[in-house]
VMD Tcl script that builds the backbone (N, CA, C; Angstrom):
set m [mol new atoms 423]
animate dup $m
set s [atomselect $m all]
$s set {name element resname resid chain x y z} {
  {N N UNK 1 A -4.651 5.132 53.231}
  {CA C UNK 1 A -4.458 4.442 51.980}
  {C C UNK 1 A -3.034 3.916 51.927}
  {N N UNK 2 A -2.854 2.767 51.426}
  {CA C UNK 2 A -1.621 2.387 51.595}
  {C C UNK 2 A -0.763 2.449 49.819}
  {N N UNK 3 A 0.626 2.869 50.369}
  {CA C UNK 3 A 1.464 3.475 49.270}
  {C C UNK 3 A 2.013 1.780 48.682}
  {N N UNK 4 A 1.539 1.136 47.398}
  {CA C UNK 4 A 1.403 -0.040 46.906}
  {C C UNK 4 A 2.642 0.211 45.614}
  {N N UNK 5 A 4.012 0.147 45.668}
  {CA C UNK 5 A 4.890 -0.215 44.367}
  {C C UNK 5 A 3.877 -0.650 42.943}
  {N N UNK 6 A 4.165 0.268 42.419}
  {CA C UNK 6 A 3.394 -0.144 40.998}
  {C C UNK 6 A 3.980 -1.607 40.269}
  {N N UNK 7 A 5.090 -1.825 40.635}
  {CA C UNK 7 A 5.952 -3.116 40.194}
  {C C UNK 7 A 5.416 -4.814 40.862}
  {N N UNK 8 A 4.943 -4.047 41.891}
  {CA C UNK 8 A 4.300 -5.103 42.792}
  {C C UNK 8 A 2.629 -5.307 42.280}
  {N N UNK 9 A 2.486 -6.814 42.214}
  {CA C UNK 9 A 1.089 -7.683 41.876}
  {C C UNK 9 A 0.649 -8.000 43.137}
  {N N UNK 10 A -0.553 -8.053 43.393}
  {CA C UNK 10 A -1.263 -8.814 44.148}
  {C C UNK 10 A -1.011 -9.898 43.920}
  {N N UNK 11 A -0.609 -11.137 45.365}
  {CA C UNK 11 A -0.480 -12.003 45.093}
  {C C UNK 11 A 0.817 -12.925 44.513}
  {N N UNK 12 A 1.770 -12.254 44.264}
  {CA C UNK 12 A 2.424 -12.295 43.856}
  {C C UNK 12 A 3.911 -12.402 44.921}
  {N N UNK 13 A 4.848 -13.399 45.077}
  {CA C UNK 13 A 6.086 -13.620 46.164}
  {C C UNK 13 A 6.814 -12.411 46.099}
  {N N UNK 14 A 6.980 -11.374 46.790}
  {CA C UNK 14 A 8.274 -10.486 46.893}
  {C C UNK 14 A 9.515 -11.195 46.446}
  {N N UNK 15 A 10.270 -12.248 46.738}
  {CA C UNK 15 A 10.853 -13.010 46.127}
  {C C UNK 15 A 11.531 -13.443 44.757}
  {N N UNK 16 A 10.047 -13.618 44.500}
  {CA C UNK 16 A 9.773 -13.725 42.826}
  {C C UNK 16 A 10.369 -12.469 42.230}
  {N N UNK 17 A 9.814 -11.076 42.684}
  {CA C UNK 17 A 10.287 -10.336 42.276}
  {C C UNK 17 A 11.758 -9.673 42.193}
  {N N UNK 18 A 12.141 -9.772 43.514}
  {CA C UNK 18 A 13.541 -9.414 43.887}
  {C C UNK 18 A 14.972 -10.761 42.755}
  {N N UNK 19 A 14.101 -11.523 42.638}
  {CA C UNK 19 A 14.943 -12.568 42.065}
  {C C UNK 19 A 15.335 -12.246 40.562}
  {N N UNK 20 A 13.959 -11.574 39.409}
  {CA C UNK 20 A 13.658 -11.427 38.531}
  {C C UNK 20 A 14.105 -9.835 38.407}
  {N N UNK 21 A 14.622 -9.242 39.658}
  {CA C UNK 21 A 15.233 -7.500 39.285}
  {C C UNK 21 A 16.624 -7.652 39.090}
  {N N UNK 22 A 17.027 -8.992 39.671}
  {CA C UNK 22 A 18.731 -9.176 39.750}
  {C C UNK 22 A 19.552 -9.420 37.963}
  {N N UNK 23 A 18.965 -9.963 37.561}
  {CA C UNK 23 A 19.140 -10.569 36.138}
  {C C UNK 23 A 18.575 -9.411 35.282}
  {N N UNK 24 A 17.393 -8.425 35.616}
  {CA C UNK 24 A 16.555 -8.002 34.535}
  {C C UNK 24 A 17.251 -7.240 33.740}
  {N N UNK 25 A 18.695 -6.615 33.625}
  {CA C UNK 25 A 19.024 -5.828 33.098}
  {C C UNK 25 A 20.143 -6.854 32.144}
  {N N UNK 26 A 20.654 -7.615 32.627}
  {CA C UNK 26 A 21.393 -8.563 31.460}
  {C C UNK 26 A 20.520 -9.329 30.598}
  {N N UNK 27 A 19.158 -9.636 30.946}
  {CA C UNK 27 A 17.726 -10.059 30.340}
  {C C UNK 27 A 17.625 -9.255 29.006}
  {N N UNK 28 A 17.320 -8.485 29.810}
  {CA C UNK 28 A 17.022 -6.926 29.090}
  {C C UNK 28 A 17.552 -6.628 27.648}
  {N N UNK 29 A 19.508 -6.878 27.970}
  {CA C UNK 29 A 20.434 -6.496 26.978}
  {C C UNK 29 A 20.519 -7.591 26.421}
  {N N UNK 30 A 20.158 -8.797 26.395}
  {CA C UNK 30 A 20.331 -10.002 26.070}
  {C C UNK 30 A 19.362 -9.818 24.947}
  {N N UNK 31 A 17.826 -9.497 25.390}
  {CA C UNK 31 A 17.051 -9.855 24.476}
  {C C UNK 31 A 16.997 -8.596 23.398}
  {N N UNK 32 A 17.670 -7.658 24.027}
  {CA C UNK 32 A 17.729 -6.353 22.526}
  {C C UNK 32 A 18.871 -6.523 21.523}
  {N N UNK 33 A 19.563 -7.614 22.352}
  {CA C UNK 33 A 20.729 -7.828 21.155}
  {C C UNK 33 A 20.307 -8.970 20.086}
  {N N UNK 34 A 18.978 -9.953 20.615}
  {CA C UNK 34 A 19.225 -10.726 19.691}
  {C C UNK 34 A 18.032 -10.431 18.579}
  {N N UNK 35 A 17.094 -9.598 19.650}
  {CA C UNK 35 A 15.863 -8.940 18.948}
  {C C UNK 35 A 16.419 -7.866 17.580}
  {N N UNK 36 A 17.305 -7.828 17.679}
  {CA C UNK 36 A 18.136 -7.131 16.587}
  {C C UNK 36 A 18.445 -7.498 15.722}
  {N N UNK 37 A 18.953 -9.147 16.128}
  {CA C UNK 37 A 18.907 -9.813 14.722}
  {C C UNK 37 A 18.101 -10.557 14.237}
  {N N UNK 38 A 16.963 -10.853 15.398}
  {CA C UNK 38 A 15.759 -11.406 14.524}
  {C C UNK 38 A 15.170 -10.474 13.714}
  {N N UNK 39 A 15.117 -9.166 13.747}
  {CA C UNK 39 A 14.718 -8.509 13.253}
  {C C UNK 39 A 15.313 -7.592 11.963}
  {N N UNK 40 A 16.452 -8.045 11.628}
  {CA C UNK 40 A 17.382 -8.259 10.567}
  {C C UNK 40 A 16.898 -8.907 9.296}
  {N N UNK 41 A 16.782 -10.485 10.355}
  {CA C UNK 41 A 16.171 -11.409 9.817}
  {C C UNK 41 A 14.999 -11.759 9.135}
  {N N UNK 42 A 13.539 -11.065 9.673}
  {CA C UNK 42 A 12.778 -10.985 9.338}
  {C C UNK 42 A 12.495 -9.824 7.827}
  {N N UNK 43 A 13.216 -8.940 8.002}
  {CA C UNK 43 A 13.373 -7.724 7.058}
  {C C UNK 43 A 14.017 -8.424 5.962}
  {N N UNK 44 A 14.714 -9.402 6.421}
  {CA C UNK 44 A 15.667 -9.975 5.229}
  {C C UNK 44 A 14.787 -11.200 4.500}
  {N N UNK 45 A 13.653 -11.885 5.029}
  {CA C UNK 45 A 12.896 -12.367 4.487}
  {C C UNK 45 A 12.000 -11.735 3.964}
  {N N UNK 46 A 11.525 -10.574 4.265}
  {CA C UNK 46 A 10.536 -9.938 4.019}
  {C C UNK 46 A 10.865 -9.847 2.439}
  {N N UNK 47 A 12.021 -8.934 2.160}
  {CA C UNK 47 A 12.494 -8.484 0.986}
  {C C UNK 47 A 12.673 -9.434 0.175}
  {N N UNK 48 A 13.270 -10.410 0.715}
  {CA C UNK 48 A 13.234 -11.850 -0.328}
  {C C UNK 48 A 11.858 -12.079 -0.864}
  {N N UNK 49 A 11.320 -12.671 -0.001}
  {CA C UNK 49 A 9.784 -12.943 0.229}
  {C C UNK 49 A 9.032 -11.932 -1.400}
  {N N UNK 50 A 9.203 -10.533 -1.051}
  {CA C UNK 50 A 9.061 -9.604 -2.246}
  {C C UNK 50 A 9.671 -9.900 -3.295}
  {N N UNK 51 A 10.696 -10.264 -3.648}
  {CA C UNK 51 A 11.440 -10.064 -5.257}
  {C C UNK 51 A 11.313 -11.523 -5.441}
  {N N UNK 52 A 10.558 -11.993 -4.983}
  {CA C UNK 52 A 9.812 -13.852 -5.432}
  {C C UNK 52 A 10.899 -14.861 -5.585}
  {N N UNK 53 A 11.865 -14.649 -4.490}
  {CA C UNK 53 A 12.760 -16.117 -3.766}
  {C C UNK 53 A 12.037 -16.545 -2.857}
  {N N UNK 54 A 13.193 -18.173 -3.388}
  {CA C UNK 54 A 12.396 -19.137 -2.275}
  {C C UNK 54 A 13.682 -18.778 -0.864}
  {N N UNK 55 A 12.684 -19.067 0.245}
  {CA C UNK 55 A 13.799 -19.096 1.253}
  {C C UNK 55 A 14.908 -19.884 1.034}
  {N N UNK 56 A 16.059 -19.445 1.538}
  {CA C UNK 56 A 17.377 -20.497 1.489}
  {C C UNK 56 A 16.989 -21.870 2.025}
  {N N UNK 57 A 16.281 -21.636 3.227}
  {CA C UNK 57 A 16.171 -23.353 3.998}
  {C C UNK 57 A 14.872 -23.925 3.055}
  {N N UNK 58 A 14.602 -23.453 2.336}
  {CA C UNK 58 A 13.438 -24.490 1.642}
  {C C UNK 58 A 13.595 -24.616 0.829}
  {N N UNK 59 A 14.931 -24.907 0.091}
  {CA C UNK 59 A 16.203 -25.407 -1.024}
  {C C UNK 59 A 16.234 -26.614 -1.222}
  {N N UNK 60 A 15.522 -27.729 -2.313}
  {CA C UNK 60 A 15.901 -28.354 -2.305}
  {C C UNK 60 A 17.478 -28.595 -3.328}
  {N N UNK 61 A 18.065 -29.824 -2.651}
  {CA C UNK 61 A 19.791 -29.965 -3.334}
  {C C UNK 61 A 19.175 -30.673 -4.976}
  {N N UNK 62 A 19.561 -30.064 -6.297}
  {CA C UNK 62 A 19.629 -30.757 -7.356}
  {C C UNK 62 A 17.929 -30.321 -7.652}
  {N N UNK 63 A 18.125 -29.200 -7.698}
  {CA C UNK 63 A 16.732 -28.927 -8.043}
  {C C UNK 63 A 17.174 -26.770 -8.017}
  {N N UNK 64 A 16.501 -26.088 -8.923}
  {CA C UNK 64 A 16.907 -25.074 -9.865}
  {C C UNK 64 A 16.110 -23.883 -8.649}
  {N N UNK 65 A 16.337 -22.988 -8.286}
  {CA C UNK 65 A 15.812 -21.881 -7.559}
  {C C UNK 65 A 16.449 -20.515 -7.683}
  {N N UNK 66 A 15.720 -19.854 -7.109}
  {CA C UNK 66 A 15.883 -18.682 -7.192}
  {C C UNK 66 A 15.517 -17.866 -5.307}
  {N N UNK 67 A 17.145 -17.420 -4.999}
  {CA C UNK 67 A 17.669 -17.040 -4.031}
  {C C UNK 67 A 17.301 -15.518 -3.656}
  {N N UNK 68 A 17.397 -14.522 -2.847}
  {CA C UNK 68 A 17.856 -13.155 -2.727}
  {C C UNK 68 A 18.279 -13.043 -1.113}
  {N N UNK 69 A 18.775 -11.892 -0.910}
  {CA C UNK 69 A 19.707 -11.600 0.387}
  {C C UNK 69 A 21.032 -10.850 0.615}
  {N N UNK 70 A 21.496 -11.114 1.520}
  {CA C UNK 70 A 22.458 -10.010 1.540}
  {C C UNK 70 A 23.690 -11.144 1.920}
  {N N UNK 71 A 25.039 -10.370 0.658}
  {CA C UNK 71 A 26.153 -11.181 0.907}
  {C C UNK 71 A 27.213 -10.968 2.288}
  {N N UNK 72 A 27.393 -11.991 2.625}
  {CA C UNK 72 A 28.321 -11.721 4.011}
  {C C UNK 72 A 29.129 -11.480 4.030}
  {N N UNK 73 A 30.079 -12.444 2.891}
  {CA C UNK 73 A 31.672 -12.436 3.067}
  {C C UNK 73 A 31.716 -12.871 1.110}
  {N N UNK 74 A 33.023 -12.577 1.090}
  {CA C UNK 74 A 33.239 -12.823 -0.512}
  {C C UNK 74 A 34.648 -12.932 -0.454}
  {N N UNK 75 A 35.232 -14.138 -0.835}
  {CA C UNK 75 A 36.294 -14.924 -1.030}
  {C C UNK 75 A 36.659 -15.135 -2.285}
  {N N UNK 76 A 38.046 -15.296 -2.688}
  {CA C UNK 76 A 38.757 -16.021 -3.438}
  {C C UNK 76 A 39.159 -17.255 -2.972}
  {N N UNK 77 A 38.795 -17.872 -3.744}
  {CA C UNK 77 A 39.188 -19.536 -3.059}
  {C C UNK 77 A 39.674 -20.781 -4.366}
  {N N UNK 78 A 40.953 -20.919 -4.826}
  {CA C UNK 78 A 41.055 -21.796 -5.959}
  {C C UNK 78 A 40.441 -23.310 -5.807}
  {N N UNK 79 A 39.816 -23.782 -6.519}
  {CA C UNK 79 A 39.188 -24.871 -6.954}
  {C C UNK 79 A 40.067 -25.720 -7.831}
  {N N UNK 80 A 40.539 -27.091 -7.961}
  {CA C UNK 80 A 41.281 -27.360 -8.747}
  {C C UNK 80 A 42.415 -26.987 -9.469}
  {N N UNK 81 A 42.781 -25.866 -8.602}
  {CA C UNK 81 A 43.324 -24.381 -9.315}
  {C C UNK 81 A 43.290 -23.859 -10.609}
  {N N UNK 82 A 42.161 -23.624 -10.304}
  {CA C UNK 82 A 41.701 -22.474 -11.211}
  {C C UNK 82 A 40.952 -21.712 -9.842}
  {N N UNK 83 A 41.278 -19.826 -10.256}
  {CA C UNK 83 A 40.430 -19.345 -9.118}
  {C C UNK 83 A 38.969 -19.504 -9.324}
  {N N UNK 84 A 38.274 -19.478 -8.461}
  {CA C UNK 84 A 36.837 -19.285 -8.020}
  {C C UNK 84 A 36.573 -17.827 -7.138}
  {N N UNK 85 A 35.572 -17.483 -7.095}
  {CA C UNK 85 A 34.917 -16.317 -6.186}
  {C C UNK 85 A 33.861 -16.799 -5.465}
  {N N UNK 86 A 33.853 -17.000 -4.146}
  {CA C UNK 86 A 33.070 -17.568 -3.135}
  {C C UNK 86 A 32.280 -16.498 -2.493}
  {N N UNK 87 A 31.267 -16.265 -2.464}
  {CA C UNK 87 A 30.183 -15.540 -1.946}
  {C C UNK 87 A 29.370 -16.330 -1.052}
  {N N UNK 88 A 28.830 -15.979 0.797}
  {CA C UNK 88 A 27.867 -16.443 1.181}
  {C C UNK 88 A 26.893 -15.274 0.984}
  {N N UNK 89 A 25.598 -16.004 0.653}
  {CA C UNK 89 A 24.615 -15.184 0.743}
  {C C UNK 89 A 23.608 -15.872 1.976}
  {N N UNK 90 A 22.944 -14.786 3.170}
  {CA C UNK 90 A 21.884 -14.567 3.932}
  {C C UNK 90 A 20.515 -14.201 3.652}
  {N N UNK 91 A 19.900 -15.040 3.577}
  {CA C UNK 91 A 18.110 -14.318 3.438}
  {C C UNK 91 A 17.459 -14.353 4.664}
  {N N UNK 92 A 17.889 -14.593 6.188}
  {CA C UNK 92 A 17.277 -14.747 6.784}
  {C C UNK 92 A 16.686 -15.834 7.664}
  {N N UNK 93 A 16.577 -16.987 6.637}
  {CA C UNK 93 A 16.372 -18.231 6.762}
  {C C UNK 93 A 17.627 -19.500 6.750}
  {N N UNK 94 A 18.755 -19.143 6.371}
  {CA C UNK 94 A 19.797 -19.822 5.790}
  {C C UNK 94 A 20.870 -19.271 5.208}
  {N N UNK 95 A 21.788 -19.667 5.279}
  {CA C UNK 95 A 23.056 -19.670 4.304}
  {C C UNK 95 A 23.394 -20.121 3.254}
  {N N UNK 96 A 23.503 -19.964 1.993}
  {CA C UNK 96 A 24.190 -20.756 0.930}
  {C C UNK 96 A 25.408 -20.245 0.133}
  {N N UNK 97 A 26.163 -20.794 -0.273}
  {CA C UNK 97 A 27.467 -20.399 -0.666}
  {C C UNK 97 A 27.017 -20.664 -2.387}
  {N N UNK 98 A 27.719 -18.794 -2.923}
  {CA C UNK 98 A 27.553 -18.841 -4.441}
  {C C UNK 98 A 28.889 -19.060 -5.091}
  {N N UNK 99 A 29.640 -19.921 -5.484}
  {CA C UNK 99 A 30.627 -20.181 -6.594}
  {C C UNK 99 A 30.560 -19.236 -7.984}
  {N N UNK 100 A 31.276 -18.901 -8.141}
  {CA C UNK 100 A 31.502 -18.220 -9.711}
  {C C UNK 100 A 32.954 -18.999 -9.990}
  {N N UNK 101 A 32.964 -19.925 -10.818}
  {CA C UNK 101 A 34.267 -20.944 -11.418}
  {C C UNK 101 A 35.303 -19.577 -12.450}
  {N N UNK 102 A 36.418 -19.921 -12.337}
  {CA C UNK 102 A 37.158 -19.116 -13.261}
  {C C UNK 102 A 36.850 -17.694 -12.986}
  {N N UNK 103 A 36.948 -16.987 -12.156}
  {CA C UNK 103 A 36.355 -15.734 -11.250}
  {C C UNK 103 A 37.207 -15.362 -10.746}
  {N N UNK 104 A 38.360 -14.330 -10.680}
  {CA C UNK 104 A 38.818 -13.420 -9.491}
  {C C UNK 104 A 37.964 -12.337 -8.490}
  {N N UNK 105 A 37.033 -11.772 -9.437}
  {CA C UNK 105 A 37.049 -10.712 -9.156}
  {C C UNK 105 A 35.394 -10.434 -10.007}
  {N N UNK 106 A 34.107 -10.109 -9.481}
  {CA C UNK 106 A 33.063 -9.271 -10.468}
  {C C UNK 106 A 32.486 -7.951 -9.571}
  {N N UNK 107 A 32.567 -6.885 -10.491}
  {CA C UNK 107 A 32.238 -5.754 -9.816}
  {C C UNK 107 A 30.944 -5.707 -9.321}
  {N N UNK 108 A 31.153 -5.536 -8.210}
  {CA C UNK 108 A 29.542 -5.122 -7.455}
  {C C UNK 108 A 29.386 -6.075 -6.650}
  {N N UNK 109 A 30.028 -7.347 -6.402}
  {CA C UNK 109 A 30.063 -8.991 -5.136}
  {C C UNK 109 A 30.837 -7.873 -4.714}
  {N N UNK 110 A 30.289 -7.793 -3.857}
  {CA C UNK 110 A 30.603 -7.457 -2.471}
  {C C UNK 110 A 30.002 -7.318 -1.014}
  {N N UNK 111 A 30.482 -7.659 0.277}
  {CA C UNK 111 A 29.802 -7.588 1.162}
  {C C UNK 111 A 28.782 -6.918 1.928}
  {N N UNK 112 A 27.429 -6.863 2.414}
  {CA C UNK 112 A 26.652 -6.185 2.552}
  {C C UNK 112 A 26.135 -5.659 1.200}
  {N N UNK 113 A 26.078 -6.342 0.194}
  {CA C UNK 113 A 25.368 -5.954 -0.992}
  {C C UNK 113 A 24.339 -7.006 -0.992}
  {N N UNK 114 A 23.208 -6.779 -1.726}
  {CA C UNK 114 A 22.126 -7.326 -1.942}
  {C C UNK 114 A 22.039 -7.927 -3.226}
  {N N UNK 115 A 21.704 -8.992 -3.388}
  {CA C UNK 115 A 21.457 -9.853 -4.524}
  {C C UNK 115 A 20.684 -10.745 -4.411}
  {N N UNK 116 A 20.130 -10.980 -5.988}
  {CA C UNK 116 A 19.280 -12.359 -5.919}
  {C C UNK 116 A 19.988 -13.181 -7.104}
  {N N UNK 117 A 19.635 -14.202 -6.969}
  {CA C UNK 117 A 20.966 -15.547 -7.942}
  {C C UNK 117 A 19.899 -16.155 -8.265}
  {N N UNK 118 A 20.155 -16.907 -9.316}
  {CA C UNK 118 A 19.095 -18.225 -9.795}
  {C C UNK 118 A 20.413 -19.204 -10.009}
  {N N UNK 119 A 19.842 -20.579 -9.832}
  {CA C UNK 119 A 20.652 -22.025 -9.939}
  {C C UNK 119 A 20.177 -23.066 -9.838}
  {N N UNK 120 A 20.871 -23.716 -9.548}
  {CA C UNK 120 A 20.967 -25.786 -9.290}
  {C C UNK 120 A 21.674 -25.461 -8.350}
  {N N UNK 121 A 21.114 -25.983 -7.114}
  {CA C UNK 121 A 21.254 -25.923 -5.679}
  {C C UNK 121 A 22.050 -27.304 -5.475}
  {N N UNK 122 A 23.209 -27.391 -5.169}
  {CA C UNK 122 A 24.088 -28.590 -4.752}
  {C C UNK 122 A 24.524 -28.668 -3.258}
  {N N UNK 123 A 24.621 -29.975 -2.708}
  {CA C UNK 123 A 25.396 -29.931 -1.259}
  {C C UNK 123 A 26.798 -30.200 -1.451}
  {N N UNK 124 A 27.141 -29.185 -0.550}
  {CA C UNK 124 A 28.854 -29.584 -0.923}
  {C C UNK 124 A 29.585 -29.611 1.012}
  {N N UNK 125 A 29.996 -30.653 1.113}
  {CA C UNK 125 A 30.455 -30.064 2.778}
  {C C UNK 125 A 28.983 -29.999 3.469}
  {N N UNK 126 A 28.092 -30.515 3.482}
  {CA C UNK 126 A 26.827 -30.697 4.216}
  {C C UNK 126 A 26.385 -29.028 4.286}
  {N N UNK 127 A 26.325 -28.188 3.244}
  {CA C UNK 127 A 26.728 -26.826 2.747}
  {C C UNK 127 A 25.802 -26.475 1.820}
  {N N UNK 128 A 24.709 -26.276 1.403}
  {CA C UNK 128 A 24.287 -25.429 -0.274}
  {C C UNK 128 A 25.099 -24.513 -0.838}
  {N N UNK 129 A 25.319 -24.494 -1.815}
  {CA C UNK 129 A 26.346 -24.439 -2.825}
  {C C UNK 129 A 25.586 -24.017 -4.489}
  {N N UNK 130 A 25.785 -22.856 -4.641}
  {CA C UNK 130 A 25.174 -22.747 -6.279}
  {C C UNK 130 A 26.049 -22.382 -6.738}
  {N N UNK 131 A 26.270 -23.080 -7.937}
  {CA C UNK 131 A 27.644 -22.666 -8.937}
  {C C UNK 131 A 27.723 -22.196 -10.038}
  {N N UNK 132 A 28.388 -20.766 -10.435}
  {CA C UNK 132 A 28.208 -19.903 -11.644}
  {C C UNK 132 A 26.425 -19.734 -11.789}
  {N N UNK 133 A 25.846 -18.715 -10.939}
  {CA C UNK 133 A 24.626 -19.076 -10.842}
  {C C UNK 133 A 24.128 -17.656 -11.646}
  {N N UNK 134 A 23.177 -17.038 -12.421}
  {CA C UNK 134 A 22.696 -15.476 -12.497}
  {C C UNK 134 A 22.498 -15.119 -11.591}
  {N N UNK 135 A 22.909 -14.143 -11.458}
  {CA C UNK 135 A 22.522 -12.962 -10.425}
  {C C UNK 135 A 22.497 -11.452 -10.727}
  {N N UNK 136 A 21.221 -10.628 -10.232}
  {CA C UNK 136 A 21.211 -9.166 -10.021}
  {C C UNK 136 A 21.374 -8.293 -8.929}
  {N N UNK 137 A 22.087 -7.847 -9.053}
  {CA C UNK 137 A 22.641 -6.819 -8.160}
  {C C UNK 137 A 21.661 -5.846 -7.951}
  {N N UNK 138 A 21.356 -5.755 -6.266}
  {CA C UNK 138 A 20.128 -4.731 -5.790}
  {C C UNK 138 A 20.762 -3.982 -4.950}
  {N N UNK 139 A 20.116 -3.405 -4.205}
  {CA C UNK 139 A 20.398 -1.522 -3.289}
  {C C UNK 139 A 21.601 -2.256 -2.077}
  {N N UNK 140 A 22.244 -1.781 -1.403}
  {CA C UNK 140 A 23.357 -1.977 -0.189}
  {C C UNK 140 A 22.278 -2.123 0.318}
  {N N UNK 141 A 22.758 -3.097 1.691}
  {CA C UNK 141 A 22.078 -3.751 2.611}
  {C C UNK 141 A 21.582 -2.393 3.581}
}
mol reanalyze $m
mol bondsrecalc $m
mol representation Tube
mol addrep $m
C-alpha cells in the first residue's frame, strides 16, 4: 500500500503545491487579520441593522436619517471660531463625521463608545457630515 500525504490530491502538480506552502503562512496571517475586521464590521452592522439605522453608505446628502455605530476619534476642531466637537462615527458600512457647533466637550462622546444620531446628512469635503444631530448613548464598543 502506498504511504499517500494527506495534503496531496490526485491529480494535482506537486508544484502547485510546493508553490502554495511557501506563501501559506503570510496567506494565512493576512487573511486572519483582515477577517477580523470584516468581522468587526459585520457585528457593527448587525447592531445597527437592530436599533433601526440606515447604513452610513446608504445616506443620502440633504435628506434626514438615522445613524448608529461606534465612535472612532473625537476632536475639538473650531469652526469659524467658535469651538465645535467633531466625532467620526463607524457602522461598518461607512464613515460620517458628527459636528456638535458651540461644543467643547459632552459627557459620554467618546471613543469606542456606541451611539446612534439622527440628522440632515450634508457633504462637506466629499465627507458626510451631520451637524448638532440627537444622539443616544449605548453600551462601550
Amino acid at each position: 500500500m502506498d504511504d499517500v500525504p494527506a495534503s496531496t490530491t490526485p491529480g494535482r502538480d506537486d508544484s502547485a503545491a510546493t508553490e502554495s506552502g511557501r506563501g501559506g503562512l503570510r496567506g494565512f496571517l493576512r487573511r486572519m487579520a483582515s477577517s477580523k475586521t470584516e468581522l468587526e464590521a459585520a457585528e457593527l452592522q448587525k447592531t445597527s441593522g437592530e436599533e433601526g439605522a440606515t447604513p452610513i453608505t446608504d445616506c443620502a446628502t440633504r435628506k434626514r436619517a438615522c445613524v448608529a455605530g461606534t465612535l472612532r476619534t473625537v476632536t475639538l476642531r473650531p469652526r469659524g471660531g467658535a469651538p465645535a466637537l467633531e466625532a467620526e462615527l463607524y457602522d461598518g458600512t461607512d464613515v460620517i463625521n458628527l459636528v456638535w457647533l458651540g461644543r467643547r466637550k459632552i459627557a459620554g462622546i467618546d471613543p469606542g463608545r456606541r451611539l446612534r444620531a439622527e440628522g440632515l446628512v450634508s457633504l462637506q469635503d466629499g465627507r458626510k457630515v451631520m451637524f448638532n444631530p440627537r444622539y443616544e448613548l449605548r453600551g462601550s464598543a
